[in-house]
N, C-alpha and C positions, 0 to 999 in steps of 0.2 A: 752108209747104210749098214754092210756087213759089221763096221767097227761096233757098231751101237748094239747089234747084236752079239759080238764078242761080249760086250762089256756086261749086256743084262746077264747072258750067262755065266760070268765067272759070277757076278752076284747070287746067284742061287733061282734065278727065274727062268721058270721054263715058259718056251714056246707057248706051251697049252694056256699057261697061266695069261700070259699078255694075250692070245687070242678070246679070253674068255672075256675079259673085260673092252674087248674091240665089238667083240660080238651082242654085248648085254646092250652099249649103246648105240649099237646097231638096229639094235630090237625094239629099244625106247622111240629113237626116231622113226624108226616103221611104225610104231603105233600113232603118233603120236599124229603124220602124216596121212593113216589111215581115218582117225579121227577128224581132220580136216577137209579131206575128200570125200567122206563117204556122208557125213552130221552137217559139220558146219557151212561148206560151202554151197549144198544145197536150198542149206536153211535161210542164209543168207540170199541168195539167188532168188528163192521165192520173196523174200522182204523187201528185194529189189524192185521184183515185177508188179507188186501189190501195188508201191510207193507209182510206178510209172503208170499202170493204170489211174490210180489216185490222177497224177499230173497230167494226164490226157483227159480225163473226163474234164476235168477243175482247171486246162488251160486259158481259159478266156479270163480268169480271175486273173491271173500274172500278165496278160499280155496285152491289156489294150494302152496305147502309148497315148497322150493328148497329139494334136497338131498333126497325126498321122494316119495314115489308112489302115487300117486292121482287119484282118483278114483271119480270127481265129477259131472259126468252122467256116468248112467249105459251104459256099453258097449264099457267105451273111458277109459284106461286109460294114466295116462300124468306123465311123467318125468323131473324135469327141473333142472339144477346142481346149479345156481343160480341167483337171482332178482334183480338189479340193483333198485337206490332209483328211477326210472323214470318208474318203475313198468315192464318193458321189461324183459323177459327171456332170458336169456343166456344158451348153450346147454340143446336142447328139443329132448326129445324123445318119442312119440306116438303111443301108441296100440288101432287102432281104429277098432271095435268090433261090431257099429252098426249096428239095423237088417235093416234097409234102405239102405244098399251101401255093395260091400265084406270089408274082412277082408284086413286091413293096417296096414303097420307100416312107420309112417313119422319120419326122421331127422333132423332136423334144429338148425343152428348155434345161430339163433336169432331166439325170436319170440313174438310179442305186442298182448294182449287182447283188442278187442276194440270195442267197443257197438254202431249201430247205431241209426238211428233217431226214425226206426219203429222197435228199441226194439229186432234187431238178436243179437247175439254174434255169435263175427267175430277172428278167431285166424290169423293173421296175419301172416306165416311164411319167413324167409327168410335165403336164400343160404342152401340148403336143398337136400334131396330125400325122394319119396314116396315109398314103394315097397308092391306089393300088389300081389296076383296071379288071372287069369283068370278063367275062367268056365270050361276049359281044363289043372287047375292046372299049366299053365308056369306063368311064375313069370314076370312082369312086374315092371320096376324101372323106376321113374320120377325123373328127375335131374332138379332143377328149384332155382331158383334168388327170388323170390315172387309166395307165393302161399297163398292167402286167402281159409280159412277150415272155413264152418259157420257149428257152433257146438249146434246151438240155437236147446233146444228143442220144441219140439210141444207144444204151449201153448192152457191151454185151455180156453174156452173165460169165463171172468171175470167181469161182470158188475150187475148192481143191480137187476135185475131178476133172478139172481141165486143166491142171498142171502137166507139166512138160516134167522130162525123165530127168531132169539136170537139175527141177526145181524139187526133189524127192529125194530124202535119205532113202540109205539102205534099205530100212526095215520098210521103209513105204513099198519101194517099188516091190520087194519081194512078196509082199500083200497085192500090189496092183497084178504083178505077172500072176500069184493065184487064182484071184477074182477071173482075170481075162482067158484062163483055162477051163474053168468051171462054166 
């Protein structure tokens, strides 16, 4: 270490000179780092969270297996024996559990997944029964050709007012701490 510093100095370099170029990309990487922590990774965090409410709402498209019990909202679950490559169910069977409507259980020969404009999820059944009981326990059966079941859960609302401080650039939160002063 000392020797290498003999050496720059008999060359004609001072101290100062080698500190200044220590210090410049010193200063490069502090920006460059402050730029990543303060911009990017925020911004990226929020396109994380977007993506994952996307994926939580829109679970039941990924996840129902043939030959298997499915379970993807609480309260429902779904039977299907197997998926055609046009993504259509072939014999469906339905334990629907939720605490908004009584207790079900649907049958259907077919049945399509299918999402609309304002973001419900739509189960599509067909050539089916529903069988459910009353409030006086008699059993009730619906025999039907087409029956849409919107299984959409309750979303909750999602927009950048409810972002989280980690999902905010700098210049946001320094607006939000404004805002919450005023």
């Amino acid at each position: 270490q000392r020797q290498e510093m003999v050496i720059i100095r008999s060359v004609g370099i001072s101290p100062k000179r080698i500190s200044y170029w220590v210090l410049i990309n010193g200063a490069i990487v502090m920006v460059m780092l402050y730029i990543i922590i303060a911009e990017v990774s925020p911004h990226a965090y929020h396109k994380f969270k977007v993506r994952q409410h996307f994926l939580k709402r829109n679970l039941i498209n990924f996840s129902l297996q043939p030959r298997t019990f499915n379970t993807p909202i609480p309260g429902l679950t779904i039977y299907v024996e197997e998926q055609n490559k046009d993504g259509d169910y072939q014999g469906l069977v339905m334990h629907d559990n939720r605490r908004n409507q009584p207790e079900s259980i649907i049958i259907a020969s077919k049945a399509r997944l299918i999402q609309t404009a304002s973001d419900e999820i739509i189960f599509e059944l067909f050539e089916g029964s529903r069988h459910a009981r009353d409030a006086n326990a008699n059993e009730q059966i619906l025999s039907f050709e087409y029956y849409p079941l919107n299984i959409t859960q309750k979303a909750v609302a999602f927009s950048l007012a409810g972002q989280e401080a980690r999902e905010m650039s700098l210049g946001r939160l320094i607006k939000a701490f404004k805002e919450s002063n005023n």
